[in-house]
C-alpha angles and dihedrals in degrees: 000000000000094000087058102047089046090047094046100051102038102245134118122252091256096055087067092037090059095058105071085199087059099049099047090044088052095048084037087056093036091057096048093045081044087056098047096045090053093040101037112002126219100281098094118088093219098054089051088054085051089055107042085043081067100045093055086045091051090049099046091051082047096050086046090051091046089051101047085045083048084058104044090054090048086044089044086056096044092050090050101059099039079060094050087049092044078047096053093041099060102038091050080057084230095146099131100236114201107230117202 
C-alpha cells in the first residue's frame, strides 16, 4: 500500500514515514482493503470502487502534504534570507537614526 501511495505521488517512503497522519491513514486504509479482501474478496464491483474511492483519497491527502512540506521549505529559505539581510543591516550600522 505504501509502495503505491509513494509511486503515485511521486515521494519517497520516508516522506510519508515521517508524517505520523500519513502512516496511521495508510495502516488505517491497509487494514480496511485487508478486511474486505478476507471477508469479501475483490470480485465484487462495489468493493473495487471502494477501493479505488480510498486511493484517490490517499493520494489526494499525499499531493496536499507534499505541497504544505514544498512551502515550508520555500518559507524556511525566505526566512533565512530576510535574517541574513536584518544580519548585514545592522552590522553595516546602516539604522537610519533620526538626529535632532
Amino acid at each position: 500500500m505504501i509502495d503505491i501511495a509513494t509511486k503515485r505521488a511521486g515521494v519517497s517512503r520516508a516522506f510519508i514515514y515521517n508524517s505520523q497522519e500519513l502512516r496511521e491513514l495508510i495502516e488505517s486504509h491497509k487494514v480496511q482493503a485487508n478486511a474486505k479482501v478476507v471477508a469479501h474478496g475483490l470480485s465484487s464491483k462495489r468493493d473495487q470502487q471502494k477501493i479505488k474511492g480510498l486511493q484517490n483519497k490517499l493520494e489526494a491527502v499525499i499531493a496536499k502534504s507534499k505541497n504544505q512540506a514544498l512551502e515550508i521549505v520555500r518559507l524556511q529559505k525566505e526566512n533565512d534570507i530576510l535574517k541574513q539581510h536584518i544580519e548585514k543591516i545592522t552590522a553595516d550600522n546602516v539604522i537610519p537614526i533620526s538626529r535632532s
